[in-house]
MIGUKOL-613762 format. One record per residue (C-alpha): residue number from 1; x, z, y. Coordinates in Angstrom, 1 decimal. Layout:
BEGIN
<rec NUM,<X,Z,Y>>
...
***
This chain:
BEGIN
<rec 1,<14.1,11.1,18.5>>
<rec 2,<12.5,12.6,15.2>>
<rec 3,<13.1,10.9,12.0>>
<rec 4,<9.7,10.1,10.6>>
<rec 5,<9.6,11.8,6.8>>
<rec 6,<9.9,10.0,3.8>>
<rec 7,<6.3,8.4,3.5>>
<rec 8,<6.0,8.0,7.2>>
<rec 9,<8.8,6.1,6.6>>
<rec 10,<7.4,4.0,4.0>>
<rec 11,<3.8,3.1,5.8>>
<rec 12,<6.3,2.2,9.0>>
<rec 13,<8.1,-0.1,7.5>>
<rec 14,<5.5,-2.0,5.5>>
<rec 15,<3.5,-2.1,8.6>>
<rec 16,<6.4,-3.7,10.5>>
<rec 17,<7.2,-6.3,8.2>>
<rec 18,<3.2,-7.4,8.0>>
<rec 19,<1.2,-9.0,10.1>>
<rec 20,<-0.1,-7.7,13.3>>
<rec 21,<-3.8,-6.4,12.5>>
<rec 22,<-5.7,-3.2,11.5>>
<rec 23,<-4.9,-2.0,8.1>>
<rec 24,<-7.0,0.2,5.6>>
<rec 25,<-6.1,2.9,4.0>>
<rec 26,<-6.4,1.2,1.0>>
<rec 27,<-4.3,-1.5,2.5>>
<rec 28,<-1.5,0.9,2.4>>
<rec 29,<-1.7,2.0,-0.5>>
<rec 30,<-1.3,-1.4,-2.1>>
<rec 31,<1.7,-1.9,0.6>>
<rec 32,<3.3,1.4,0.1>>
<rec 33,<2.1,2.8,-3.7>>
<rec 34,<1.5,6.3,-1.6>>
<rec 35,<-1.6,8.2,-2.7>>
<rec 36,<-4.3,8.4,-0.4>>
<rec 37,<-3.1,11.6,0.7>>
<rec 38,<0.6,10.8,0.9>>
<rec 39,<-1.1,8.5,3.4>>
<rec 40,<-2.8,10.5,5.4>>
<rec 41,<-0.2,12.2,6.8>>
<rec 42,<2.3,9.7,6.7>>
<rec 43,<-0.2,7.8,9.4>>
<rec 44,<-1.1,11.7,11.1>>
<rec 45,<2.5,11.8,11.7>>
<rec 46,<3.4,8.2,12.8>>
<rec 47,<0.1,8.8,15.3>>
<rec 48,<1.8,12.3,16.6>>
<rec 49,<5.3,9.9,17.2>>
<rec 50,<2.9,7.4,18.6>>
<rec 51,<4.4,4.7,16.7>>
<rec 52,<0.7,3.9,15.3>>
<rec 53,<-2.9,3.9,16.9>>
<rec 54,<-5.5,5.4,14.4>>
<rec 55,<-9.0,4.4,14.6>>
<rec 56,<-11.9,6.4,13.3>>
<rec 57,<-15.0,4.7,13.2>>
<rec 58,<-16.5,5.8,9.6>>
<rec 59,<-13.7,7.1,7.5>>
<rec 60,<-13.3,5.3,4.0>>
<rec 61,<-12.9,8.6,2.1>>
<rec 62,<-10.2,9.2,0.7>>
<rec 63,<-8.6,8.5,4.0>>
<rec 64,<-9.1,10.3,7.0>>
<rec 65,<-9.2,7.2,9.2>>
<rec 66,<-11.2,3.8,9.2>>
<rec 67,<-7.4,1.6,10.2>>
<rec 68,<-4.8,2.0,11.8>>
<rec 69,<-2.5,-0.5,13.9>>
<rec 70,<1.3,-0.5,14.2>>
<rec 71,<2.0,0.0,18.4>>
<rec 72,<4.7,-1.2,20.3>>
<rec 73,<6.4,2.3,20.3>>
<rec 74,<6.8,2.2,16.2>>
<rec 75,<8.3,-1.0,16.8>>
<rec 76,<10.6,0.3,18.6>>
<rec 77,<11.3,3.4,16.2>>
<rec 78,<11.6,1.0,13.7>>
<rec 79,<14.3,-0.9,15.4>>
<rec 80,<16.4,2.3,16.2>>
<rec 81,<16.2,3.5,12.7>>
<rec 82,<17.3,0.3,10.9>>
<rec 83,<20.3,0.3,13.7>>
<rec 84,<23.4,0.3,11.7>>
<rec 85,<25.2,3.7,12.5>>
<rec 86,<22.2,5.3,14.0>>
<rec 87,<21.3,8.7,13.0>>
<rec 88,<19.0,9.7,16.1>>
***
């Protein structure tokens, strides 16, 4: 499995120590202290890994999606990653 980068990273692991629920953009940004663009492709590439779900009703400009929703997959990354030893 793919490491996620550095800011996919980030977004991944605030989402997994939150609540379950659809987060903003700007959400993340107070989560993570990404810019909105460091956002949107830490959340493009956590959609392409399928660890999140993006949703795109009306886009909140700067971001290029309305929330976005941590999946059961990304949990799953997330677990691997923090395994101690693991370097998949």
């Amino acid at each position: 499995m793919k490491k996620p980068g550095r800011n996919a990273e980030k977004v991944l692991y605030a989402l997994v120590g939150s609540e379950i629920r659809q987060y903003t953009g700007k959400d993340l940004e107070g989560m993570t202290a990404l810019s909105p663009q460091e956002i949107n492709m830490a959340v493009r590439e956590l959609e392409k890994m399928g660890a999140v779900e993006v949703h795109l009703r009306t886009p909140q400009d700067p971001y290029l999606f309305t929330t976005t929703t941590l999946t059961a997959k990304g949990r799953a990354i997330f677990q691997v990653m923090a395994a101690p030893g693991c370097d998949t």
